[in-house]
Each structure stands twice: as structure tokens, then as C-alpha cells.
N, C-alpha and C positions, 0 to 999 in steps of 0.2 A: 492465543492465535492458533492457529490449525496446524502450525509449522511445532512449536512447543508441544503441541498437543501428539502430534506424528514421534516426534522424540522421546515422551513420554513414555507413550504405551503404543507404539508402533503395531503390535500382535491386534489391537483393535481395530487394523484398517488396512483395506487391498490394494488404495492407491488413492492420489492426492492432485487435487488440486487448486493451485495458487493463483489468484489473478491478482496481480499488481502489489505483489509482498514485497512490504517495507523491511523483511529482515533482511534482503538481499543487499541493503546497501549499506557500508559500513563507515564509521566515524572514530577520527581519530582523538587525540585527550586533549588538543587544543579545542575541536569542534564541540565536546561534552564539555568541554566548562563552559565555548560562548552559550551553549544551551541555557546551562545551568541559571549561569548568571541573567542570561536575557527574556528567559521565558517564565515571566511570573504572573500571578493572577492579577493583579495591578495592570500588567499590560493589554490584557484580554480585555479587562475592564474599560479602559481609557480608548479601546479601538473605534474608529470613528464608521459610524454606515458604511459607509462606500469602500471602507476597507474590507469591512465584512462582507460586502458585495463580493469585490474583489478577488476572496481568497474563495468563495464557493464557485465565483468563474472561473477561476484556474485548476479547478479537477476536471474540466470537459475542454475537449477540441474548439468546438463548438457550445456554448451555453444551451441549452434549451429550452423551451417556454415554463414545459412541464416538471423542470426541476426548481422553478420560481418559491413553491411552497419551502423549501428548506432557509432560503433566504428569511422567507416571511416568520417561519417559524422562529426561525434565531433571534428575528426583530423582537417578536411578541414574546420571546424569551429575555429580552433584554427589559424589555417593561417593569419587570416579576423581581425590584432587587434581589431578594432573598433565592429565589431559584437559578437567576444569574450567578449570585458570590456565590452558590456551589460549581454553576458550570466552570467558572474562570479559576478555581482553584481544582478542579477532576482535570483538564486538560493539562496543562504544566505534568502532574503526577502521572498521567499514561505516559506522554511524550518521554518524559526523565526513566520511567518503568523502562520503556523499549532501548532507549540505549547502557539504562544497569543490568539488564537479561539477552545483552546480542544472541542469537541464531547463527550468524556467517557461520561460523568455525564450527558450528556443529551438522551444517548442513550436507557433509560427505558421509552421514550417520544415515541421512534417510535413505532406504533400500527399495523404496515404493515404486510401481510406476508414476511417472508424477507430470502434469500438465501444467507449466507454465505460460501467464497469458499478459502480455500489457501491450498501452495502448502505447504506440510509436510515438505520441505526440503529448508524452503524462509531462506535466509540467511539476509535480511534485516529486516524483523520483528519477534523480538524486534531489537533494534539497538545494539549490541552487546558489546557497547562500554560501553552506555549508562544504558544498562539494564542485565549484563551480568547472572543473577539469573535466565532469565528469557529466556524463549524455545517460539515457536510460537505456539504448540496446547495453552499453557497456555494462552498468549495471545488470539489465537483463543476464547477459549471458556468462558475467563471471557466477553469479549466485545458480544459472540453470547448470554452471559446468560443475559445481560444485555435486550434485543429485546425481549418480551416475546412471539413473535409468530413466531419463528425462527427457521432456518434448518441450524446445519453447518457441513462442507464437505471438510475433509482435503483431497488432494488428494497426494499418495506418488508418490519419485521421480520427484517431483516440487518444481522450487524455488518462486521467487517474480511472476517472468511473466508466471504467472500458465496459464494464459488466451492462451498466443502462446506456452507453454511446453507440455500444453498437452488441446491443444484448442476441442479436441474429447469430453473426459470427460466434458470441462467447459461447452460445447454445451450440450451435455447429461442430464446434471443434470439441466441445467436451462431452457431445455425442460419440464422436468419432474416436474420443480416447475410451472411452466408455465400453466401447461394444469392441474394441479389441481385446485379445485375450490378457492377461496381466504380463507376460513376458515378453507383448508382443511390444511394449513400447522401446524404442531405439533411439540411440544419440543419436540429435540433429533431424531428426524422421518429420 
């Protein structure tokens, strides 16, 4: 992720920005074992259409026509055993990867100016399953407070794929972080 990548090797870059980072939202060791236990490639496997439907509707506000292909593609990837029983056993291992490598506790580390952006209306962050106390400004703004040279930018009527829901605004604003000087970015600004 770009956020690991910034912690890395920091000196490689001027300034950063995160739209809709899943590091920001943290899990405690009841949560990572229901993980563990519940998300297996078995499951992925046995998912039925419409759930699959389901879950690529819930990264947008609004579905839109032109994100239909991702659906379709998933279908016609489901056709393919063999390139399926690899998808359903990669996803488990990223998922279980992000929460063996958290970010929170290290994100007081990034020095960057940093442009934080999500959609007001992400229905994936927090996991709802997982964290259901919890809304995504909260999220948003405990991980943007964490950056202390940070701008964050909830945008309404956006879900997860804030980037293509409303790709105007994410252009806008990360123009407008862009062309200020690097010190120019200010808490809360």
C-alpha cells in the first residue's frame, strides 16, 4: 500500500495521498480471529450471484451502469474453476496480510503533506460486521488525526470507489493539494 510504502522510504516522496485507506480503521483480536476463522476460500467459492452482485454494489453510493463490467467479469471468472480456486484462495491471504501488517500505530510516523479523501457514504469502511459502533467520518478522522500535516475530505454521496463516483471532486481537490507549496498543507484546512 502507499501508506507502507511512505513508512518505508519516506525520503522517496513529497507528499501523499490516500483515498479511502483501509489502514485507518483498526481491529481488535476478537475481530482477527472472527476474520481468520470465517474467511476462507470455501466461502468465496460457495458465494451465490447475487451476493456477488451485492458486494460490488456496496462500494458506490449509487451503482452505476458503467461499473457493470466488474460484475461481469467476476461472473466469467467464475466459469474458469481453475483461475477461480486461485481468486478464492489470493483474497482470504490479502485480507489476513492487512490485518498481520496494521499501519494505525504507525501513521504519526508520516511527515508528508498528506491528502485524505472518502466517500461520506463508503459502506465498506469500517467493516460493519466487524466494527459496527463505528461510521466512517470517525474512522476518517481518527486515522487523518493521526498524520499531523494532514488535509481530510469527506466527499457526500460517495461510497468506497469515491475515486470513479465522483472522479471530478477527487481531481479537484488533489489539484488543489498539489499546487500548494509542501508546507502549505494545515490541520483541518
Amino acid at each position: 500500500s502507499s501508506i507502507a510504502a511512505v513508512l518505508e522510504q519516506p525520503e522517496h516522496y513529497d507528499r501523499l495521498v490516500l483515498v479511502a485507506p483501509a489502514g485507518f480503521e483498526v481491529f481488535n483480536s476478537t475481530a482477527k480471529a472472527m476474520v481468520r476463522t470465517m474467511y476462507k476460500p470455501a466461502l468465496l467459492r460457495a458465494m451465490p450471484d447475487e451476493q456477488i452482485r451485492r458486494n460490488f454494489e456496496a462500494n458506490f453510493y449509487a451503482f452505476p451502469e458503467d461499473a457493470q463490467f466488474m460484475i461481469d467479469d467476476r461472473m466469467e471468472l467464475k466459469e474458469n474453476k481453475e483461475a477461480y480456486d486461485h481468486y478464492c484462495r489470493m483474497i482470504p491471504k490479502c485480507v489476513i496480510g492487512m490485518l498481520d501488517a496494521p499501519v494505525f500505530d504507525r501513521l504519526s510516523e508520516i511527515q508528508l503533506p498528506t491528502l485524505v479523501i472518502y466517500g461520506e457514504n463508503d459502506q465498506l469502511i469500517p467493516n460493519k460486521m466487524l466494527n459496527p459502533a463505528l461510521n466512517t467520518d470517525a474512522v476518517a478522522r481518527r486515522g487523518a488525526a493521526q498524520i499531523s500535516n494532514s488535509k481530510l475530505v469527506m466527499l457526500p454521496r460517495c461510497g468506497h470507489f469515491v475515486q470513479w463516483e465522483c472522479a471530478g471532486r477527487v481531481v479537484e481537490e488533489m489539484q488543489l493539494f498539489l499546487q500548494q507549496r509542501p508546507e502549505g498543507v494545515k490541520k483541518g484546512a
